[in-house]
Each structure stands twice: as C-alpha cells, then as structure tokens.
N, CA, C and O atoms as a Tripos MOL2 file, in Angstrom:
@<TRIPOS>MOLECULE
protein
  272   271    68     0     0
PROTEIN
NO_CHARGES

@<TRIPOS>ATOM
      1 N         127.1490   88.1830  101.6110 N.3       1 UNK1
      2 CA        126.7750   89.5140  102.0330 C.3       1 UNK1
      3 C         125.9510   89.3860  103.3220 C.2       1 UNK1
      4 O         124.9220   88.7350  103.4990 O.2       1 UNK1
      5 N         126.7270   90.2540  104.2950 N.am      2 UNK2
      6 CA        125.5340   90.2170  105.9500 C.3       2 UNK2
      7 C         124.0590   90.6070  105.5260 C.2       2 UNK2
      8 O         123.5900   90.6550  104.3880 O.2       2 UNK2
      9 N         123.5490   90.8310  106.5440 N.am      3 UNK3
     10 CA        122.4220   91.3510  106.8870 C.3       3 UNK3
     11 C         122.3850   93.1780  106.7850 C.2       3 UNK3
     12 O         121.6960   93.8840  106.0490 O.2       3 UNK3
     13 N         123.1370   93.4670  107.5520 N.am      4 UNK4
     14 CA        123.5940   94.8650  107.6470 C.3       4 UNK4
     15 C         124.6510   95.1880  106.3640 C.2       4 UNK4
     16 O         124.8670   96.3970  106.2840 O.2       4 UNK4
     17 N         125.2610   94.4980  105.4850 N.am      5 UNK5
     18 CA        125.5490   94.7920  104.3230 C.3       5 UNK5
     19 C         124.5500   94.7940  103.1580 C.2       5 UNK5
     20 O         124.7470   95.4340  102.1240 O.2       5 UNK5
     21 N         123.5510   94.0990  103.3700 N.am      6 UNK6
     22 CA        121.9640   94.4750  102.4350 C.3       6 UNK6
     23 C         122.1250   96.0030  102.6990 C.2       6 UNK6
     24 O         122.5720   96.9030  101.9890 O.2       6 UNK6
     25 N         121.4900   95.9880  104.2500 N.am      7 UNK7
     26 CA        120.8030   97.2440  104.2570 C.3       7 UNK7
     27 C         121.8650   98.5460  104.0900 C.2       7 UNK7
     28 O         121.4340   99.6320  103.7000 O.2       7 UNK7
     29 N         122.6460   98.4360  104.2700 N.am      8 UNK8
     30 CA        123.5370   99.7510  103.6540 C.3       8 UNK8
     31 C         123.8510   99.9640  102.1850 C.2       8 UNK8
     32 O         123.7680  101.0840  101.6810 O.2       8 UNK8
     33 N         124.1990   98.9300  101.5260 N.am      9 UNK9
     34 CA        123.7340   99.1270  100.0640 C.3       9 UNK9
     35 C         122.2310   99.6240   99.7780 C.2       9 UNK9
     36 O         122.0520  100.4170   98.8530 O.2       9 UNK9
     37 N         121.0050   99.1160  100.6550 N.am     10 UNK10
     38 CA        120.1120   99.5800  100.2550 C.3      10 UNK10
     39 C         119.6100  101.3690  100.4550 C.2      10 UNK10
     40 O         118.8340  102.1320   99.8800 O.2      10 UNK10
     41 N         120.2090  101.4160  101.1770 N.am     11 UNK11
     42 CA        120.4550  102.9710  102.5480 C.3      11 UNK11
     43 C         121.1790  103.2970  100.7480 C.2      11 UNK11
     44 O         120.3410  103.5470   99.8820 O.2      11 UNK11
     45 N         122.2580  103.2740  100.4480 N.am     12 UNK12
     46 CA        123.0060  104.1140   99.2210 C.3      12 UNK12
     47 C         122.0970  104.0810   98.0230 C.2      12 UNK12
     48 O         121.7030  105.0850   97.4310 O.2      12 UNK12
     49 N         121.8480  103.0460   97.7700 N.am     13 UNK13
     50 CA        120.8560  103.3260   96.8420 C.3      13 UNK13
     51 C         119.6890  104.2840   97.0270 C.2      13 UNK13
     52 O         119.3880  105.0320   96.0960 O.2      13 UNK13
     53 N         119.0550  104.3070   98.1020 N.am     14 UNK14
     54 CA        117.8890  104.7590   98.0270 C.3      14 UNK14
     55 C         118.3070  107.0400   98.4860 C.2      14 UNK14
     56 O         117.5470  108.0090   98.4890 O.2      14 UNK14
     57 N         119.5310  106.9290   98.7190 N.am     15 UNK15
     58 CA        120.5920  107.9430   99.1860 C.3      15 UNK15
     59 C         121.1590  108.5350   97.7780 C.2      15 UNK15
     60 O         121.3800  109.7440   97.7100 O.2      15 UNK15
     61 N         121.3710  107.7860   96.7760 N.am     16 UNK16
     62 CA        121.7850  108.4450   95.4300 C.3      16 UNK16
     63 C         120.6760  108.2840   94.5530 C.2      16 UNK16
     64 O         120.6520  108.9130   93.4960 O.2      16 UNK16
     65 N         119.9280  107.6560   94.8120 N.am     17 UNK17
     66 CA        118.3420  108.1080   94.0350 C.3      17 UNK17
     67 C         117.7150  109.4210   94.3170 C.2      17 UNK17
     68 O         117.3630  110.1430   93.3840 O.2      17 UNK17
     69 N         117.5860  109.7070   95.3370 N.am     18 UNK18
     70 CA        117.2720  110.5440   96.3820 C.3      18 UNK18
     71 C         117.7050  112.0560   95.5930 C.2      18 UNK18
     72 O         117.0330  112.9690   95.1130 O.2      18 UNK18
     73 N         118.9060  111.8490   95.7070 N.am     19 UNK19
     74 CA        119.8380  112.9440   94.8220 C.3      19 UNK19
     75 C         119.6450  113.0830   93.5500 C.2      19 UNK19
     76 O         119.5540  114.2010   93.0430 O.2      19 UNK19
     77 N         119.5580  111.9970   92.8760 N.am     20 UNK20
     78 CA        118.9430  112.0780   91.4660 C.3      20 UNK20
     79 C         117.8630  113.0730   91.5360 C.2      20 UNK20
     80 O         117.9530  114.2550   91.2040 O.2      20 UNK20
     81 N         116.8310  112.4650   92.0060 N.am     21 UNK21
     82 CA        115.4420  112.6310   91.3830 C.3      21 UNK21
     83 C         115.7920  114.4420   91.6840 C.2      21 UNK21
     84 O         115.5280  115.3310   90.8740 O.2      21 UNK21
     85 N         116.5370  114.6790   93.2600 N.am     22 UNK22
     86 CA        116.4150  116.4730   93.5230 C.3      22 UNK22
     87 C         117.5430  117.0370   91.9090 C.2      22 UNK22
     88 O         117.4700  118.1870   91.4750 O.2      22 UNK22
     89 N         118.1790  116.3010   91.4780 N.am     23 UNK23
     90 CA        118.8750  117.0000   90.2220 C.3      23 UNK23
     91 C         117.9340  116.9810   89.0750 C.2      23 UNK23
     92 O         118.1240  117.8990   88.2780 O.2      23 UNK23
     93 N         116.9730  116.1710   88.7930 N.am     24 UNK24
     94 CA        116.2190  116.3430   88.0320 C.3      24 UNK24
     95 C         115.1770  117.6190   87.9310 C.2      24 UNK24
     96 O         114.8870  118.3720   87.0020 O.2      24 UNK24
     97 N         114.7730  117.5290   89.2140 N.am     25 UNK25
     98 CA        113.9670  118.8690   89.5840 C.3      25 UNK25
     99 C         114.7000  120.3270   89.1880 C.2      25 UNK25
    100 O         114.3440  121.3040   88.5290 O.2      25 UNK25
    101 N         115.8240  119.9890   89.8830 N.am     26 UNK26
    102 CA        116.6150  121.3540   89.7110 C.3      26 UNK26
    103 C         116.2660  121.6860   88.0350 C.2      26 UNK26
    104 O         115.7300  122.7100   87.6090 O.2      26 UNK26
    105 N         116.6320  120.7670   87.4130 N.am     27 UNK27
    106 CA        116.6730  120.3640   85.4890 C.3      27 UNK27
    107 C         115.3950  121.3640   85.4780 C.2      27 UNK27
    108 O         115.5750  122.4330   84.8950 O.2      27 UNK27
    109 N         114.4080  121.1830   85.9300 N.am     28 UNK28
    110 CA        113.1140  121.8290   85.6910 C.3      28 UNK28
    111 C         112.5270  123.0690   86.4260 C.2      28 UNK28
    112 O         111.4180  123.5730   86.5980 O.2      28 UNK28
    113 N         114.1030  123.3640   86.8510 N.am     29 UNK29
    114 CA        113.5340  124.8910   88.0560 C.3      29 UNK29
    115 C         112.7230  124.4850   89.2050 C.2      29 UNK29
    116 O         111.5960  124.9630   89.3340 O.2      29 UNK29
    117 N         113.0980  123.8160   89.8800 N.am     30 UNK30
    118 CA        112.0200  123.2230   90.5820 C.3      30 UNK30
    119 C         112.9460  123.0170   92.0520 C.2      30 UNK30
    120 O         113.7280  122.0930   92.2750 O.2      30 UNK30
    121 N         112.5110  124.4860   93.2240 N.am     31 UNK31
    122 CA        113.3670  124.4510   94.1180 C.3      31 UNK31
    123 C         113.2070  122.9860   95.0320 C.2      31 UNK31
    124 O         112.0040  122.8570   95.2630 O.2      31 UNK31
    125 N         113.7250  122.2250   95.4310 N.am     32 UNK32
    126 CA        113.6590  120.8420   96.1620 C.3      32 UNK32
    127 C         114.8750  121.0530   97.1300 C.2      32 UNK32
    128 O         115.7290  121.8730   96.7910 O.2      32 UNK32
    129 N         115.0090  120.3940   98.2700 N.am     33 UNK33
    130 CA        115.8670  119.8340   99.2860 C.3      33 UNK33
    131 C         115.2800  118.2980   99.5300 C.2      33 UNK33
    132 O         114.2210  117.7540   99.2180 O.2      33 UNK33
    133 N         116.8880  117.7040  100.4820 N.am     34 UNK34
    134 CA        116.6400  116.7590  101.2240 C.3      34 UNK34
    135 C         115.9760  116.5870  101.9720 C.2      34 UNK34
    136 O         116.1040  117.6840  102.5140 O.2      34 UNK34
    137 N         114.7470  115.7190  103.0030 N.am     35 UNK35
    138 CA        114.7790  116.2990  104.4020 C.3      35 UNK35
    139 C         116.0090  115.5510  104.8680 C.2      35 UNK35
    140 O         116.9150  115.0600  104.1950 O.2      35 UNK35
    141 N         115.7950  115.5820  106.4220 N.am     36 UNK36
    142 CA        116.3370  114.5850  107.6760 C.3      36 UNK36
    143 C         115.7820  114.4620  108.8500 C.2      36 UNK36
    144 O         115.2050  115.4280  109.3490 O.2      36 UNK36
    145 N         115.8380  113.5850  109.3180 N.am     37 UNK37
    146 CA        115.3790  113.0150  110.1850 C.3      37 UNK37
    147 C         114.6750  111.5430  110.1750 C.2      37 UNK37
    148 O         113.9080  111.0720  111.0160 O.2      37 UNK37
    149 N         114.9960  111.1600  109.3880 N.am     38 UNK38
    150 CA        114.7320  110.1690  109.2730 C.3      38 UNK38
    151 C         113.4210  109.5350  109.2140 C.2      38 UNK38
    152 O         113.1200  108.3860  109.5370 O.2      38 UNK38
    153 N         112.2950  110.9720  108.4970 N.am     39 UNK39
    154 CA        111.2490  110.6640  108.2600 C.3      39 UNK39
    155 C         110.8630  109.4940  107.1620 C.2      39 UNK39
    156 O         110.9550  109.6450  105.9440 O.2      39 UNK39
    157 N         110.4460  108.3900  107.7820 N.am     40 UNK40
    158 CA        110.2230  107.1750  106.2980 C.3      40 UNK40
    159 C         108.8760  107.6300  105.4550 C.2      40 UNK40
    160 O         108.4760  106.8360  104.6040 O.2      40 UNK40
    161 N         108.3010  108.6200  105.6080 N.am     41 UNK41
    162 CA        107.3260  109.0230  104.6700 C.3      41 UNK41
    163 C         107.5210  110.0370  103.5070 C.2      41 UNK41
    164 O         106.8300  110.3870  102.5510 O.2      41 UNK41
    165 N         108.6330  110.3290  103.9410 N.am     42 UNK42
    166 CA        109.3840  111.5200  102.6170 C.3      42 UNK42
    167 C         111.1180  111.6460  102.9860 C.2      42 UNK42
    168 O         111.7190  111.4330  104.0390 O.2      42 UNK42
    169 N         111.6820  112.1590  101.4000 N.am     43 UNK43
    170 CA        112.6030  112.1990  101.2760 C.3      43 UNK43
    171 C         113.3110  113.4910  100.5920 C.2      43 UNK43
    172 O         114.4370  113.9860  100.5530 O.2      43 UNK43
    173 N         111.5160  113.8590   99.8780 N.am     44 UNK44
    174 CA        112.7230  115.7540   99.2820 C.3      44 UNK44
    175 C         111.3280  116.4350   99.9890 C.2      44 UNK44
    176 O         110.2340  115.9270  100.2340 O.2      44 UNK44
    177 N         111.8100  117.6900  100.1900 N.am     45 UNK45
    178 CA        111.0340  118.6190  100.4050 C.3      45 UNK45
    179 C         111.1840  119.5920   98.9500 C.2      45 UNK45
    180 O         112.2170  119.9950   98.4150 O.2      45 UNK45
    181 N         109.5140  119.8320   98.4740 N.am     46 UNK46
    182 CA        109.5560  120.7730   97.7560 C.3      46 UNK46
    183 C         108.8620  121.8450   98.4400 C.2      46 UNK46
    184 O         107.8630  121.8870   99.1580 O.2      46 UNK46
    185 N         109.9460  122.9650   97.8670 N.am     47 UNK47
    186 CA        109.8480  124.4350   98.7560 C.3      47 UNK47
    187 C         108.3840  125.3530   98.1010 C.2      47 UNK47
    188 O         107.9680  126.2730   98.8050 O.2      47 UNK47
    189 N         107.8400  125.1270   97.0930 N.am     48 UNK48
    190 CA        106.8710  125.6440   96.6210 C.3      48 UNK48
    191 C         105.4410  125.2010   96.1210 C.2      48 UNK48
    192 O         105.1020  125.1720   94.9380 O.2      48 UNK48
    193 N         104.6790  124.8690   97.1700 N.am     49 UNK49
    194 CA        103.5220  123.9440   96.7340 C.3      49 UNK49
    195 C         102.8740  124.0710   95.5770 C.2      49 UNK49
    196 O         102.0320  123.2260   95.2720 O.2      49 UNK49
    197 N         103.2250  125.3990   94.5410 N.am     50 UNK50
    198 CA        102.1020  125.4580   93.5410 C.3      50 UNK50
    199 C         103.2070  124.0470   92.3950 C.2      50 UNK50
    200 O         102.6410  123.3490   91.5530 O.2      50 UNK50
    201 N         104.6800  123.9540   92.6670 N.am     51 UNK51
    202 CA        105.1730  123.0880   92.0560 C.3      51 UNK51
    203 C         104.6440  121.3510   92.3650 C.2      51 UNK51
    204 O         104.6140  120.5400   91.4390 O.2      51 UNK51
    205 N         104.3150  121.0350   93.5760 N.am     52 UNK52
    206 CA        103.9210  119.6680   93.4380 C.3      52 UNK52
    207 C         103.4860  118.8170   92.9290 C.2      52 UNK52
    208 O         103.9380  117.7020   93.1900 O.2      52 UNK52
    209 N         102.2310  118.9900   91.8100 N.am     53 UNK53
    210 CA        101.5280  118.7170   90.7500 C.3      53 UNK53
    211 C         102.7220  118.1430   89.8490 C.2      53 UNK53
    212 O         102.8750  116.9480   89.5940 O.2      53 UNK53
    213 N         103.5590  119.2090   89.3990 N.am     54 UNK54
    214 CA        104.6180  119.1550   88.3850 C.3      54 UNK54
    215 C         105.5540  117.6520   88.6070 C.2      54 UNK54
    216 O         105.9270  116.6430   88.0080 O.2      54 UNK54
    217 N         105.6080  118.3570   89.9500 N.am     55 UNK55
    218 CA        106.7150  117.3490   90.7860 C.3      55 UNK55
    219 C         105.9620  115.7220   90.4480 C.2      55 UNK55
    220 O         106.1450  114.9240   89.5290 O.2      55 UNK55
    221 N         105.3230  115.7040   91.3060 N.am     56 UNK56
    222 CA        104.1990  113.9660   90.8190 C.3      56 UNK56
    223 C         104.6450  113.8740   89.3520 C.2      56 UNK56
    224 O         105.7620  113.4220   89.1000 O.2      56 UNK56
    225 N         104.0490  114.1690   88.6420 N.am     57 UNK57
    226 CA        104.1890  114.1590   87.6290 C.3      57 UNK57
    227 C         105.7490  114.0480   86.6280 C.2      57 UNK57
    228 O         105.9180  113.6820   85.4650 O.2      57 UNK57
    229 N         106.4680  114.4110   87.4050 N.am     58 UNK58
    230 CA        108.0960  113.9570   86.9730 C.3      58 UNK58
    231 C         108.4570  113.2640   87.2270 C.2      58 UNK58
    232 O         109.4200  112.8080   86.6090 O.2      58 UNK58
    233 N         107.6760  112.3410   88.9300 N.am     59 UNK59
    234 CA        107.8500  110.9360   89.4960 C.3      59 UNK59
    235 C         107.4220  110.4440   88.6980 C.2      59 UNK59
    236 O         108.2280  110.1860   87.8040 O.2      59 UNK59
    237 N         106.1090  110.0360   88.4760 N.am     60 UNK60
    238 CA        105.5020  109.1420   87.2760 C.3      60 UNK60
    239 C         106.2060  109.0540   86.4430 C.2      60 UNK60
    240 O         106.5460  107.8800   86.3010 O.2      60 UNK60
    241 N         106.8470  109.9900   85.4520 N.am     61 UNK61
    242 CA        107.1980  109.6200   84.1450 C.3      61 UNK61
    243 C         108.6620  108.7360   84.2590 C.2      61 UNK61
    244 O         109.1630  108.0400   83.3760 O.2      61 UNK61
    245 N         109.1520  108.9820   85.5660 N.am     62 UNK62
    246 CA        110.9840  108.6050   86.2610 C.3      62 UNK62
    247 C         110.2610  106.5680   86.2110 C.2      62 UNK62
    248 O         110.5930  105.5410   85.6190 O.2      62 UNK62
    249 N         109.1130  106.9910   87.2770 N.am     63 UNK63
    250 CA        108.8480  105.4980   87.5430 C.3      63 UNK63
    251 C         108.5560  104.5480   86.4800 C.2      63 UNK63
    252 O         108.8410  103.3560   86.5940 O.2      63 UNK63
    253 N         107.8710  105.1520   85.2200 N.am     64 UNK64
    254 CA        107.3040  104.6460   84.1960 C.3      64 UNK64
    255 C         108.4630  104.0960   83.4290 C.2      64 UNK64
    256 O         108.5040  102.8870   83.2030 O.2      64 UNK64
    257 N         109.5740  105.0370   82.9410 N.am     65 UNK65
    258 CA        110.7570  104.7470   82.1680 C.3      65 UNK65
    259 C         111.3410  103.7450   82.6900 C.2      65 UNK65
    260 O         111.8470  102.9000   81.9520 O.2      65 UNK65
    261 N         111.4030  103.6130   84.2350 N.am     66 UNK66
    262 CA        112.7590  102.8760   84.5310 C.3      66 UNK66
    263 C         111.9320  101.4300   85.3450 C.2      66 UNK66
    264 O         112.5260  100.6590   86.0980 O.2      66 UNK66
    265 N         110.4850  101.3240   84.9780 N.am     67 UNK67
    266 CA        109.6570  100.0710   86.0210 C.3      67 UNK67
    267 C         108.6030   99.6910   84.9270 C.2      67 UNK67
    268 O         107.4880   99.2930   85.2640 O.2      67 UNK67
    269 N         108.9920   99.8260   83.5210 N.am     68 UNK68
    270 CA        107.9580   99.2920   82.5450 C.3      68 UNK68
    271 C         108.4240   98.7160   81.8710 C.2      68 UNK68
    272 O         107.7800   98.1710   80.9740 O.2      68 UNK68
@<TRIPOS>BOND
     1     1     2 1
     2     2     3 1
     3     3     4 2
     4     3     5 am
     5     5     6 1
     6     6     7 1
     7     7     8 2
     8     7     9 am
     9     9    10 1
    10    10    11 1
    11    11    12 2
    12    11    13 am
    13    13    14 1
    14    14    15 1
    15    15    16 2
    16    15    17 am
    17    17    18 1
    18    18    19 1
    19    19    20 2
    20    19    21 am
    21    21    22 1
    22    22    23 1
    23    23    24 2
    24    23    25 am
    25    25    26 1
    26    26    27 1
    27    27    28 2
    28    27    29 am
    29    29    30 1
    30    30    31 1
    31    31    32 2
    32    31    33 am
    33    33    34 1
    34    34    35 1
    35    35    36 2
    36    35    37 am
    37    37    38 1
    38    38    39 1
    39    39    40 2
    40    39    41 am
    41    41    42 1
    42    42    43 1
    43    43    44 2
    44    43    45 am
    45    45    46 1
    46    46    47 1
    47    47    48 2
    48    47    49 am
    49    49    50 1
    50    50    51 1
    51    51    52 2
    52    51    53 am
    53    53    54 1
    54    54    55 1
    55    55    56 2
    56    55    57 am
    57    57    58 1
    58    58    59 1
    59    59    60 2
    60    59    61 am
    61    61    62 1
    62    62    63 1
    63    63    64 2
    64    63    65 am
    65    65    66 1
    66    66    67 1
    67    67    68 2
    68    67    69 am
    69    69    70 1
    70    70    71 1
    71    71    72 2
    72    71    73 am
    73    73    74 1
    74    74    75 1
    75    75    76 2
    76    75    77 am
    77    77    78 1
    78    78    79 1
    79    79    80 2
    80    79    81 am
    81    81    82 1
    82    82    83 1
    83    83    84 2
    84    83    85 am
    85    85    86 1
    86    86    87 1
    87    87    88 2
    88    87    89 am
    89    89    90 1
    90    90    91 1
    91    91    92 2
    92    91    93 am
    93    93    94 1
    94    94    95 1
    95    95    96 2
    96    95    97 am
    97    97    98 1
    98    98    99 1
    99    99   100 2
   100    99   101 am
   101   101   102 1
   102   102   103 1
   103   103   104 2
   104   103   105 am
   105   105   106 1
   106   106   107 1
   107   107   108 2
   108   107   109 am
   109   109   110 1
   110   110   111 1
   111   111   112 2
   112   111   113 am
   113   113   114 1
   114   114   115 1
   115   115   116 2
   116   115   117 am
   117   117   118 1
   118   118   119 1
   119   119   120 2
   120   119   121 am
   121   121   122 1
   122   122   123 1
   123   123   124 2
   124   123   125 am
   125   125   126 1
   126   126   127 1
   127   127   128 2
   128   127   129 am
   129   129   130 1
   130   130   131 1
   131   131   132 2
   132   131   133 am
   133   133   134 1
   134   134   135 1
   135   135   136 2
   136   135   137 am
   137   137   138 1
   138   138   139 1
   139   139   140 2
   140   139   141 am
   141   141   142 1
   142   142   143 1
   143   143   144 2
   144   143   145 am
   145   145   146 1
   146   146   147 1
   147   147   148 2
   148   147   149 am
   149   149   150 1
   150   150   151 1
   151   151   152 2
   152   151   153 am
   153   153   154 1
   154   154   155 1
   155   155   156 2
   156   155   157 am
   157   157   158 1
   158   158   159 1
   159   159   160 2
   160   159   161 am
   161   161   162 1
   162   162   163 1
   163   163   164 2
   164   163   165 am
   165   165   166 1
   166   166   167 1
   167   167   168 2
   168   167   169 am
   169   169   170 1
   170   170   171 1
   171   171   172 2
   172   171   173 am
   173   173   174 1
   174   174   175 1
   175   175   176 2
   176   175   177 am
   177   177   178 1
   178   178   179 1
   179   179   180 2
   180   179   181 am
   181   181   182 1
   182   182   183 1
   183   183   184 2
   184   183   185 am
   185   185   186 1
   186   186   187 1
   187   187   188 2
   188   187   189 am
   189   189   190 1
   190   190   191 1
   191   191   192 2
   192   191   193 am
   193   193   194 1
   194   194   195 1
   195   195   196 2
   196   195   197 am
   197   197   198 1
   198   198   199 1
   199   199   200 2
   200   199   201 am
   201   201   202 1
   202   202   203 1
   203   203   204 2
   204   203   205 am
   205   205   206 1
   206   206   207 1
   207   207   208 2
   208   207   209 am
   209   209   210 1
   210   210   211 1
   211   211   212 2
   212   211   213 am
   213   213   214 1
   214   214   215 1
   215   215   216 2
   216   215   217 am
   217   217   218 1
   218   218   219 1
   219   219   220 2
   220   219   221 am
   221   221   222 1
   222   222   223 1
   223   223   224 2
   224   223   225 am
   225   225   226 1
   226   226   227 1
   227   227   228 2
   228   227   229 am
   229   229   230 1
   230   230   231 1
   231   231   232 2
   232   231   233 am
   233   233   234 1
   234   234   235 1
   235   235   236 2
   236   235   237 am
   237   237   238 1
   238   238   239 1
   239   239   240 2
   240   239   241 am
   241   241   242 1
   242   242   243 1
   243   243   244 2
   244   243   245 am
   245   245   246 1
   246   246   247 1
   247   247   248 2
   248   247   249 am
   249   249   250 1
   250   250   251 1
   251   251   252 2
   252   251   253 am
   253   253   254 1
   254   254   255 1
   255   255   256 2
   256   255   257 am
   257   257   258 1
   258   258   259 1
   259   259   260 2
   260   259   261 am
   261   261   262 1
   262   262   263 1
   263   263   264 2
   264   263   265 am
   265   265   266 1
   266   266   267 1
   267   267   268 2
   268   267   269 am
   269   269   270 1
   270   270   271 1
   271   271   272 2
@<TRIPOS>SUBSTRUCTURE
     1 UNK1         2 RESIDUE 1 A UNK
     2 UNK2         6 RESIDUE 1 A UNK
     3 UNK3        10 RESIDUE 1 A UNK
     4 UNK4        14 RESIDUE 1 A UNK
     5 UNK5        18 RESIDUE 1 A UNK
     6 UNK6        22 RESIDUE 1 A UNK
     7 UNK7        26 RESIDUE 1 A UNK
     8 UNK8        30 RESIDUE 1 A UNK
     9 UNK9        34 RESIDUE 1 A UNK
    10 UNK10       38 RESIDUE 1 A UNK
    11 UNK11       42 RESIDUE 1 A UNK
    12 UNK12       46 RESIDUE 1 A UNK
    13 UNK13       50 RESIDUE 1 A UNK
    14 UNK14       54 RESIDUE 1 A UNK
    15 UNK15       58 RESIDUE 1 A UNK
    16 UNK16       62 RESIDUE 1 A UNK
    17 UNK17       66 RESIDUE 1 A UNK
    18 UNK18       70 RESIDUE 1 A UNK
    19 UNK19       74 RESIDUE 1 A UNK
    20 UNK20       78 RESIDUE 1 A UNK
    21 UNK21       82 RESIDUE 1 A UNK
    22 UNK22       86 RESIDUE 1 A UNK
    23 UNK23       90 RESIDUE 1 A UNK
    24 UNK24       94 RESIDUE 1 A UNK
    25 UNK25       98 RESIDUE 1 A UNK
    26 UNK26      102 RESIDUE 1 A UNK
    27 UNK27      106 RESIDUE 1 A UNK
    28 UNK28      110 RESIDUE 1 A UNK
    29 UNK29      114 RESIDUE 1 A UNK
    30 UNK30      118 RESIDUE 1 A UNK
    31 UNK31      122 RESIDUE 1 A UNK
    32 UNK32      126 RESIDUE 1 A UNK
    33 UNK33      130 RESIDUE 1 A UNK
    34 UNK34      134 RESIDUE 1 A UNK
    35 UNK35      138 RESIDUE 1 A UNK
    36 UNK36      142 RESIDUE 1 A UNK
    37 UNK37      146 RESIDUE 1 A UNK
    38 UNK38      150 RESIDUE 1 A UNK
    39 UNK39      154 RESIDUE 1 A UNK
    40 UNK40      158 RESIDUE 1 A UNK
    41 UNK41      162 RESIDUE 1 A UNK
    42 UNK42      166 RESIDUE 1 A UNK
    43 UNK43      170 RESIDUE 1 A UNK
    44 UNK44      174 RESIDUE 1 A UNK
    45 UNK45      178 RESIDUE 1 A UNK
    46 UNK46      182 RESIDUE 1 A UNK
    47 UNK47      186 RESIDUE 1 A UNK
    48 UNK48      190 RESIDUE 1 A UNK
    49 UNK49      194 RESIDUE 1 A UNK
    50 UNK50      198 RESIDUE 1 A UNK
    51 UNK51      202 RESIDUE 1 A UNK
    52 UNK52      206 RESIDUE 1 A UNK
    53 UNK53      210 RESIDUE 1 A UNK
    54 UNK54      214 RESIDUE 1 A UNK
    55 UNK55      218 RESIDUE 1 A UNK
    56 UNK56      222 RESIDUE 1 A UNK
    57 UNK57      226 RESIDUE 1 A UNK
    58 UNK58      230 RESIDUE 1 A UNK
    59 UNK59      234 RESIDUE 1 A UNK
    60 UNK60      238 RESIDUE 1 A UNK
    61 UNK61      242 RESIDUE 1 A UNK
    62 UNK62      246 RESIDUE 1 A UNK
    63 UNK63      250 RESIDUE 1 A UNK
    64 UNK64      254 RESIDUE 1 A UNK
    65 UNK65      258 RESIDUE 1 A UNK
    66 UNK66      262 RESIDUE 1 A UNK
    67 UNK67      266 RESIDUE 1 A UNK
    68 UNK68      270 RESIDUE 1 A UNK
C-alpha cells in the first residue's frame, strides 16, 4: 500500500464516520450538517447551540463503546 493509498483510506474512513455520527444525531432530532472546507478543527456543524451539550455527550458515549 503507497503512501497516498494510506491516506485516502484514511480520508474514507474518517468521511463515513463523519456520516455516521450526523445519522446518529438525526436518530436524536438533532439538526447537524457537514462542514467544508477543509477545516481540520471540525467536521459537523450543529445548527442549534442549545443542542451541543447533548451532542458531546453522544460523542462520549460513541467513543466509550467503540475505544474501551
């Protein structure tokens, strides 16, 4: 596997995670988008700040299940 075949598998992975986690939200009413631009500090935008709390909190439990 190249160099540039890492990183595009890693690009998909981190591209259908991405999608996950916004279907999960949806699961919980929880309006979310993608961004773009290729900001490396975020990847969904949630549209309603009083949801963010919630949101963290659905990361944690995602990270906990699948990194413990």
């Amino acid at each position: 596997m190249t160099d540039e075949d890492k990183m595009i598998y890693k690009l998909k992975v981190h591209r259908d995670f991405i999608g996950w986690v916004i279907d999960k939200l949806k699961e919980e009413e929880i309006s979310a988008k993608r961004t773009t631009g290729g900001d490396r500090n975020s990847a969904i935008l949630i549209i309603k700040p009083e949801d963010v709390p919630r949101v963290k909190e659905i990361v944690r439990n995602i990270d906990h299940k699948y990194n413990s």
